[in-house]
C-alpha positions in Angstrom: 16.1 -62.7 31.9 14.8 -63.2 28.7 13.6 -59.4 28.4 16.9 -58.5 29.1 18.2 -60.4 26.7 15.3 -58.9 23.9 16.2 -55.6 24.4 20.1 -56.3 24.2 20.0 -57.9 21.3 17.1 -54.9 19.8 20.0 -52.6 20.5 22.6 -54.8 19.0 19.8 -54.8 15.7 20.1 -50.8 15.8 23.3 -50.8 15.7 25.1 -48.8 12.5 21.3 -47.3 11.7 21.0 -44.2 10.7 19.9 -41.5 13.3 18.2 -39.0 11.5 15.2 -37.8 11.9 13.1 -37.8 8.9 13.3 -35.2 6.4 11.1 -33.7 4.4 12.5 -31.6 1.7 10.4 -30.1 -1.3 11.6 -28.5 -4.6 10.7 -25.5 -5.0 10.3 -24.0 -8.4 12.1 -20.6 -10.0 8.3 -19.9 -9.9 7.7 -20.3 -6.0 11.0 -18.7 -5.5 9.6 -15.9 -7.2 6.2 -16.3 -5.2 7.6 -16.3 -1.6 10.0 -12.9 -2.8 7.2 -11.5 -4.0 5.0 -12.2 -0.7 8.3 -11.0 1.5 8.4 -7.7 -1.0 5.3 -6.4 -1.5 6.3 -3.1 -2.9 8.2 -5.0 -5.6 5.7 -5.6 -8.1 4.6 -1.9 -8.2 8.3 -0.9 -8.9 8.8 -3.0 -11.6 5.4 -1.9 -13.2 6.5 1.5 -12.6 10.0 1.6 -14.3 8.3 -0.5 -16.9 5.7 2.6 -17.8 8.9 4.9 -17.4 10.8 3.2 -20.1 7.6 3.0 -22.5 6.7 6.3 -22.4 10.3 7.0 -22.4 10.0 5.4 -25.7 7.3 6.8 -27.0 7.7 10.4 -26.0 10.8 12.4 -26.4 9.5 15.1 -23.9 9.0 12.5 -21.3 12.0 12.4 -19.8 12.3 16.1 -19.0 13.1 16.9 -15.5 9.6 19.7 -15.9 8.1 16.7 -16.8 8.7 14.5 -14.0 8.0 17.3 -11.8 4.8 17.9 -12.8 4.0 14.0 -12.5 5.0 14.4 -8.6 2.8 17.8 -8.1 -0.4 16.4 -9.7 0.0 13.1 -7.2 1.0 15.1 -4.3 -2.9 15.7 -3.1 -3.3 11.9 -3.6 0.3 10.5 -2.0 -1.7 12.1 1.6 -4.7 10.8 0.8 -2.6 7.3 -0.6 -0.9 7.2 3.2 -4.5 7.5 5.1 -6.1 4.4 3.1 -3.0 2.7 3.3 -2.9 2.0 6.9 -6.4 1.3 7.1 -6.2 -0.9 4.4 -3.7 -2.8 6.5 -5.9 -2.7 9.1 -8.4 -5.0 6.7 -10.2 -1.9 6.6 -11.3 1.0 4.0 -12.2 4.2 4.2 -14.5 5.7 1.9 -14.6 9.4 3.5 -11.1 10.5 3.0 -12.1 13.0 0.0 -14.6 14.6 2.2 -12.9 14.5 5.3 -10.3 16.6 3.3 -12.3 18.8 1.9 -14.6 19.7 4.9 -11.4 20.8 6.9 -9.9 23.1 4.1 -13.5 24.5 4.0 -13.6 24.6 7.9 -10.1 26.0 7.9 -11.0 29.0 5.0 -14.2 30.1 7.1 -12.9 29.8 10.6 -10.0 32.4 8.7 -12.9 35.1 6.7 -16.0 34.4 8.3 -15.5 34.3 11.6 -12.2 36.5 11.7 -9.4 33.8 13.9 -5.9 34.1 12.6 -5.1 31.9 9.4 -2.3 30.0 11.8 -4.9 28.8 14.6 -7.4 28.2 12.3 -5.0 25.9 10.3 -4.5 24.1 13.8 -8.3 23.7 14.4 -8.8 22.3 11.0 -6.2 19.5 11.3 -7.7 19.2 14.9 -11.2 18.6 13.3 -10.4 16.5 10.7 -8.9 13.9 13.4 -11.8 14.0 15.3 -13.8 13.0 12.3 -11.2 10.1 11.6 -12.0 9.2 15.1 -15.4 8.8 14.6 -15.2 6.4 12.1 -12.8 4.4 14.5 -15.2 4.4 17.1 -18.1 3.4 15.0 -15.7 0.6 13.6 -14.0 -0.8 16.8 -17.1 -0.4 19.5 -20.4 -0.4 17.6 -18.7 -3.2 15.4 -20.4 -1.6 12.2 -18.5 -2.9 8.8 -15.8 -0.3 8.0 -17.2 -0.2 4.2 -20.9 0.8 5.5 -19.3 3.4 8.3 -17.3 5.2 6.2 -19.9 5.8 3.5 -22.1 6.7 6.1 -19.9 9.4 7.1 -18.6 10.3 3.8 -21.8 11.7 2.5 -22.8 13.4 6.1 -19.6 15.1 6.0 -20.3 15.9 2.3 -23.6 17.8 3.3 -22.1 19.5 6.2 -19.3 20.3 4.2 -22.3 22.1 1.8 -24.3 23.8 4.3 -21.2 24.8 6.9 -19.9 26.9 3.2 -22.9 27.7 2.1 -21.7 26.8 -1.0 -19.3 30.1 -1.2 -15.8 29.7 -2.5 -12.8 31.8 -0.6 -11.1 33.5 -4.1 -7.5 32.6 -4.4 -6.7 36.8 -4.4 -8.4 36.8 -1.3 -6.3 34.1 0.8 -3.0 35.6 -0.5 -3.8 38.9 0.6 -5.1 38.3 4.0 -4.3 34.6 5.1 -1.1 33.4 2.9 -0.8 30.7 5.5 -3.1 28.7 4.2 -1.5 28.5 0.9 2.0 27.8 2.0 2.5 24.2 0.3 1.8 25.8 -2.9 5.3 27.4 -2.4 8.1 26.1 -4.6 11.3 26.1 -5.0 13.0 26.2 -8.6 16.5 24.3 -8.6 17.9 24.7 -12.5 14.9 26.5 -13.5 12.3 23.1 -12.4 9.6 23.9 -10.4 8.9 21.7 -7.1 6.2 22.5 -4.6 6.3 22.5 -1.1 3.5 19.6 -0.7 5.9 17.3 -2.9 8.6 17.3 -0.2 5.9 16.9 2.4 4.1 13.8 0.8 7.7 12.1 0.7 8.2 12.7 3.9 4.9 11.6 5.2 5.6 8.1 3.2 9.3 8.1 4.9 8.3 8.8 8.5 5.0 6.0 8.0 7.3 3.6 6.7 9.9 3.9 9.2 6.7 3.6 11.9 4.7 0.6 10.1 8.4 -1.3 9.8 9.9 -0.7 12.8 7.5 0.5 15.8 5.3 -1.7 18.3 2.5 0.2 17.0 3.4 -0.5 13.3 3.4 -4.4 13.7 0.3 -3.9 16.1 -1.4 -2.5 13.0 -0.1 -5.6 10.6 -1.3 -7.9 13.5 -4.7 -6.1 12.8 -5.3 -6.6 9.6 -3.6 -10.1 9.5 -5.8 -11.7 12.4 -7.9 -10.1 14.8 -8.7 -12.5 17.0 -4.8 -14.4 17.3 -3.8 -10.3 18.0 -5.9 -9.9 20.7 -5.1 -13.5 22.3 -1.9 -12.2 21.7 -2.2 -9.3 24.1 -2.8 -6.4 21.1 -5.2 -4.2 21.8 -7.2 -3.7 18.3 -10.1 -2.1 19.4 -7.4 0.6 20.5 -5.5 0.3 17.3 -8.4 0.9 15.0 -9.7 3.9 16.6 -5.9 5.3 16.5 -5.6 3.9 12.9 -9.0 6.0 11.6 -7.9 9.1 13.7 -4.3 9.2 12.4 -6.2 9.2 8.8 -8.6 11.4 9.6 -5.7 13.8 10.1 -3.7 13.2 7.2 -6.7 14.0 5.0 -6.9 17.6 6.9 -3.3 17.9 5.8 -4.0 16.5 2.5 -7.2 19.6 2.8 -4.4 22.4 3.6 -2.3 21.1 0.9 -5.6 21.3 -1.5 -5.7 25.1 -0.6 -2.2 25.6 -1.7 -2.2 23.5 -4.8 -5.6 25.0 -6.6 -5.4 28.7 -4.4 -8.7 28.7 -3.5 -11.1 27.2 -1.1 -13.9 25.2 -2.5 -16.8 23.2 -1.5 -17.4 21.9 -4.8 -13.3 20.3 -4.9 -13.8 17.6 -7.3 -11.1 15.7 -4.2 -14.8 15.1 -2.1 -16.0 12.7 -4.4 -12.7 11.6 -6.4 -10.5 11.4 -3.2 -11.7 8.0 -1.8 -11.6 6.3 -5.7 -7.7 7.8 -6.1 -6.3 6.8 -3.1 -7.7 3.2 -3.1 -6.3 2.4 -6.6 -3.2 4.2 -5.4 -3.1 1.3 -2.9 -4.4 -1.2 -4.8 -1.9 -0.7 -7.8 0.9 -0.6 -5.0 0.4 -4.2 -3.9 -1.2 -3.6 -0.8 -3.6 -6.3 0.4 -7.5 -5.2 0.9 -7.5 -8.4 2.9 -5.3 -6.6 5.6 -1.7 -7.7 7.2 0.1 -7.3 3.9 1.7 -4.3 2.3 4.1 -1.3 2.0 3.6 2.3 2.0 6.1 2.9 -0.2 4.7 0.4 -2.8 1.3 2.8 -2.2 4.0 5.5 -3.1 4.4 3.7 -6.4 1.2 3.4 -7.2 -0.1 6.8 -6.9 3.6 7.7 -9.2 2.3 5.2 -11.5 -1.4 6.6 -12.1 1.0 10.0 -12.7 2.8 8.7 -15.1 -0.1 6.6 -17.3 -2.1 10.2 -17.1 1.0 12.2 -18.3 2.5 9.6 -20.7 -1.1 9.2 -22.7 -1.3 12.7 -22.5 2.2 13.3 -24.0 1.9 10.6 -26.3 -1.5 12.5 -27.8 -3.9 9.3 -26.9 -7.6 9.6 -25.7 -7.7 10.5 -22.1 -10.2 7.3 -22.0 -7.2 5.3 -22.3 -5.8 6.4 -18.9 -8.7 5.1 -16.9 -9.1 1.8 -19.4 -5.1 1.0 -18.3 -5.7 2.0 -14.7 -8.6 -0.7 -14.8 -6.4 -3.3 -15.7 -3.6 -2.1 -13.6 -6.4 -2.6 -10.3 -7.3 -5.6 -11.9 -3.8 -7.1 -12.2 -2.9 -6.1 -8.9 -5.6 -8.1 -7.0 -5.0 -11.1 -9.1 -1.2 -10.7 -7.8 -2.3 -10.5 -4.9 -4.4 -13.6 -4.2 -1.9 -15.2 -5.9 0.6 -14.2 -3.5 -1.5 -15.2 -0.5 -1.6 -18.6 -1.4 2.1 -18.8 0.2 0.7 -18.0 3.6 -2.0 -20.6 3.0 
């Protein structure tokens, strides 16, 4: 009876209380408003450096804005937009992959022999190359996923073995641009333009743009694409959560592998010739990274857009071309660049400390 009458007269206490749960709300600054868009946009701090460099050099140089201009800005990146989209999704894989140059050069040397040396039709031996070039993506994969070696120590491994075999395979012999156009034009199609209004545009231009539209369309929207965020992000929750990442990685290395043999076929068209000695063997790895790095793309893994890589390689362009327009020392270009890779890590970490 007289717990009975406790608990009536406990309910009679509650009575008119409030019954909400409690709240916890927390105001949040213009500056951590700009911090979470930021870690939602990734490609957004790229753009804005980019259209800031524009309207400098805009500025500063009244040839600038020239349509011939701004073409040449997208030829000269075109070799490293490839390049940018085969680090980029290893990079998001918390990966890197420091034979990309070679692996490019090695297959437009493999594809120039297989065409004069040993006689096979430019077409097929276009096909072998890009075929080659996978495998050696794959390689790294496999070294990476199943003998669990560090990605950094893998990939340099390979980079300079490919660099030697690149050497002895050529014997050091360059294929003459005359040469190619008169008995294997194939190999040189993406150094075909067209010339709307008089402004040149290569072939290789509309194929990097494409390459960066179809990978962002796969990285956003496909099982595979969030398989490759998942990663990067965390390894270990991605597997508990039923991703296969050994599986991924290997894919991930192989699909760059053969982006640098397109990024090699493009290489053939662009300079004419086919060369051992391409300076793309040893400056390859070093221009896509900061084309990735610059574009806000996480080297911790899980974070990034290939479109903001996209960016960065146009923005490297446009510091080389403005300087050079402008009539500074070249030095400049690779002082500002240092900054620019600087900056964009700082961004970064500072960005990550919303998901922490």
């Amino acid at each position: 009876m007289t717990d009975a009458k406790t608990a009536s007269s406990f309910e009679e206490g509650l009575k008119g209380a409030s019954e909400k749960v409690a709240e916890f709300h927390e105001e949040k600054s213009q500056l951590k408003r700009l911090q979470h868009w930021l870690h939602q946009t990734p490609s957004a701090v790229p753009m804005i450096v980019l259209m800031v460099a524009l309207l400098v050099f805009g500025v500063l140089a009244e040839n600038f804005f020239k349509a011939g201009t701004l073409s040449v800005i997208l030829q000269q990146i075109a070799i490293v937009g490839i390049l940018g989209c085969a680090q980029t999704i290893v990079i998001l894989t918390a990966g890197i992959d420091l034979s990309v140059g070679a692996i490019a050069v090695f297959s437009s040397v493999l594809m120039g022999q297989a065409t004069f040396r040993y006689g096979v039709p430019a077409e097929i031996a276009i096909v072998i190359g890009l075929i080659l070039g996978t495998a050696m993506g794959a390689v790294n994969g496999l070294l990476i996923a199943k003998m669990k070696l560090p990605p950094f120590i893998a990939t340099l491994g390979t980079w300079q073995i490919l660099l030697a075999a690149n050497f002895i395979f050529s014997a050091n012999e360059t294929i003459r641009s005359s040469d190619i156009a008169a008995t294997a034009p194939a190999l040189q199609f993406w150094g075909g333009s067209i010339q709307p209004g008089g402004i040149k545009i290569l072939y290789a231009v509309f194929l990097m743009i494409a390459l960066v539209a179809i990978m962002s369309y796969v990285l956003r929207s496909t099982a595979w694409g969030r398989h490759v965020y998942a990663t990067g992000d965390d390894p270990q929750a991605a597997e508990l959560a039923g991703v296969p990442t050994g599986k991924v990685l290997i894919q991930v290395y192989a699909l760059a592998g053969f982006f640098c043999a397109v990024a090699g076929w493009v290489m053939i068209g662009r300079f004419g010739s086919v060369s051992p000695t391409a300076s793309t063997g040893q400056l390859g790895n070093i221009q896509s990274i900061t084309a990735v790095v610059i574009g806000g793309i996480s080297l911790f893994g899980g974070r990034g857009s290939i479109v903001g890589m996209f960016f960065g390689a146009l923005i490297v362009g446009v510091f080389e071309m403005g300087l050079r327009l402008v009539g500074t020392d070249p030095q400049w270009t690779f002082f500002l660049i240092g900054v620019l890779i600087i900056f964009a890590v700082a961004v970064d970490q500072w960005i990550r400390k919303v998901a922490s």
